[in-house]
C-alpha positions as CSV (number, residue, x, y, z in Angstrom):
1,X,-30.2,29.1,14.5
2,X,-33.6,28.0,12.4
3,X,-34.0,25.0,11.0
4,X,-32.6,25.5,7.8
5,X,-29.5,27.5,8.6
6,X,-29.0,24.1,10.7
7,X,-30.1,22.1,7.6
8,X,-27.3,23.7,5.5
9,X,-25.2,24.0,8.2
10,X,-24.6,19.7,8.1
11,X,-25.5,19.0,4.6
12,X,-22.0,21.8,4.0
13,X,-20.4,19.9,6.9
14,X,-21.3,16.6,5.2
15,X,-20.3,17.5,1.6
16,X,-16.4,18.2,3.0
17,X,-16.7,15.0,5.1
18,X,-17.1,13.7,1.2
19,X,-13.9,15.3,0.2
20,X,-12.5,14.4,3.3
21,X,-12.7,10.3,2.3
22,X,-11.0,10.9,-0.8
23,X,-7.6,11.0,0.8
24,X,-7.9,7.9,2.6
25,X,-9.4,6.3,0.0
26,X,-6.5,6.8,-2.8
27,X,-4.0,6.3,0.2
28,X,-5.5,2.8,0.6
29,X,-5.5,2.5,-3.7
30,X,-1.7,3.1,-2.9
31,X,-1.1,0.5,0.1
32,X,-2.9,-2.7,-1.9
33,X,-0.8,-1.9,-5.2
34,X,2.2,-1.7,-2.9
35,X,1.2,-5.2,-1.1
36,X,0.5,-6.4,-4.4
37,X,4.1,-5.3,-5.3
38,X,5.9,-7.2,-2.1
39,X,3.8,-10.3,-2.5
40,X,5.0,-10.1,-5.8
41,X,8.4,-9.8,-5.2
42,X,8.5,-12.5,-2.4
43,X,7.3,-15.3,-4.8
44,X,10.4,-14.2,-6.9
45,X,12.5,-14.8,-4.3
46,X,11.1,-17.7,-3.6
47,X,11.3,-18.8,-7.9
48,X,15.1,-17.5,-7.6
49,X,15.8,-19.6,-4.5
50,X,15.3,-22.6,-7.3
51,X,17.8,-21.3,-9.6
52,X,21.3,-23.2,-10.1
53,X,24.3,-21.4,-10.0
54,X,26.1,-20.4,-13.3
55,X,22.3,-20.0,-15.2
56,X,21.8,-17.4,-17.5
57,X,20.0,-14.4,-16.8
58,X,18.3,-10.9,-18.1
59,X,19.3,-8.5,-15.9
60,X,17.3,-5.3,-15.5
61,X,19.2,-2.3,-16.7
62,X,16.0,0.0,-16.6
63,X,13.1,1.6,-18.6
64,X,12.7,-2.0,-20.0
65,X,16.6,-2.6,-20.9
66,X,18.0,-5.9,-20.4
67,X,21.8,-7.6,-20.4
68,X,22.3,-10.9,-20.4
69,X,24.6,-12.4,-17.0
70,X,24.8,-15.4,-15.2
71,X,24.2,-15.8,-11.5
72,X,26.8,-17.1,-9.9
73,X,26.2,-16.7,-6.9
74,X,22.4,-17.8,-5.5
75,X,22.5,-17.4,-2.0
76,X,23.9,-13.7,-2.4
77,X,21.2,-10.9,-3.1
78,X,22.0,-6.8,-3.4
79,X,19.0,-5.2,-1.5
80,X,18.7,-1.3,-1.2
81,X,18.0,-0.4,2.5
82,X,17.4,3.5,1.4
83,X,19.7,6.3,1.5
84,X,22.0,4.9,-1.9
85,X,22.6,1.6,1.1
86,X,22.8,-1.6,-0.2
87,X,23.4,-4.8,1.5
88,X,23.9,-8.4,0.4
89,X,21.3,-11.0,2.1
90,X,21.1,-14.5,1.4
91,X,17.5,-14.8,-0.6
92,X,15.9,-16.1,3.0
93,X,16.9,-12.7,5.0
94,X,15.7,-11.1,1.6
95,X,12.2,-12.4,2.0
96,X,12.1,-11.8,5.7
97,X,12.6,-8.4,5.1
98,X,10.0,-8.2,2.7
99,X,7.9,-10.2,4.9
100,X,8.4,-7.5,7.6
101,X,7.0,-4.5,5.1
102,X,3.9,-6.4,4.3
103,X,3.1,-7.0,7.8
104,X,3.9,-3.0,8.1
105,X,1.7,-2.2,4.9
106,X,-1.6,-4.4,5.6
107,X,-1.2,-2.7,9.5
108,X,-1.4,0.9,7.8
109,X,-4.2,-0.6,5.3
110,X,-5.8,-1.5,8.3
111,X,-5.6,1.6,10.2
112,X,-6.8,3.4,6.8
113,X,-9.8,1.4,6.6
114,X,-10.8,2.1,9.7
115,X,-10.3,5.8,9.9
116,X,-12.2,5.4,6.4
117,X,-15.1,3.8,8.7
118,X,-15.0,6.3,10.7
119,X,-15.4,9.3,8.2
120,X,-18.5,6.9,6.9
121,X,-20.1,6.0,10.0
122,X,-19.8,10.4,10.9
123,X,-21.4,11.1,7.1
124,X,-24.0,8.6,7.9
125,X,-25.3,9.7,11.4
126,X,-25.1,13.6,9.4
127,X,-27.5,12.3,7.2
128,X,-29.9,10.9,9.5
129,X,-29.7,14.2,11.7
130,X,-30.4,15.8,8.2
131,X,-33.4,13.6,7.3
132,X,-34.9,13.9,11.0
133,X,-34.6,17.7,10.6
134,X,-36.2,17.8,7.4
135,X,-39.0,15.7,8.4
């Protein structure tokens, strides 16, 4: 192969490394809003742990639809465990569950970012051999 069948050979090989990042990347977009979402949702547990018995409420209904209620119970909390499961958990098993996924999700953002590395450190020593070629 001459030297710039070779040439074109990388910069091709390097141009799909450039849609290969693109994957990781919006994955990664994904995981933060997700942590984002679960932090989030563990300082409401931790406002609703503050709450007295028989207060008034809006409850969600959905696509922005509220009902009024009042909590009487605050050491009782429905949690969807997938599957159309739901189980009640006092507020602190709540947030220990949510705890758990964080500590799931910022392993995953972890792994991401580094297979994200990876790609990077591959497109960068491709670009060298590229440059040292053309030279």
């Amino acid at each position: 192969m001459d030297k710039k069948q070779e040439i074109q050979k990388k910069y091709l090989e390097l141009q799909n490394i450039e849609q290969q990042i693109k994957q990781p990347q919006q994955q990664l977009l994904l995981l933060n809003q997700q942590l984002l979402e679960f932090m989030k949702l563990i300082e409401s547990i931790e406002d609703f742990k503050k709450v007295k018995e028989n207060s008034k409420a809006f409850a969600p209904l959905g696509s922005g639809i509220y009902a009024e209620a009042e909590i009487k119970n605050i050491n009782k909390l429905l949690i969807n465990v997938g599957s159309n499961v739901s189980l009640f958990r006092t507020p602190d098993e709540a947030k220990e569950m949510v705890a758990k996924q964080v500590n799931d999700i910022k392993e995953v953002i972890q792994k991401t970012e580094e297979e994200i590395q990876s790609i990077i450190n591959y497109a960068i020593k491709l670009q060298e051999e590229i440059k040292s070629l053309i030279e």
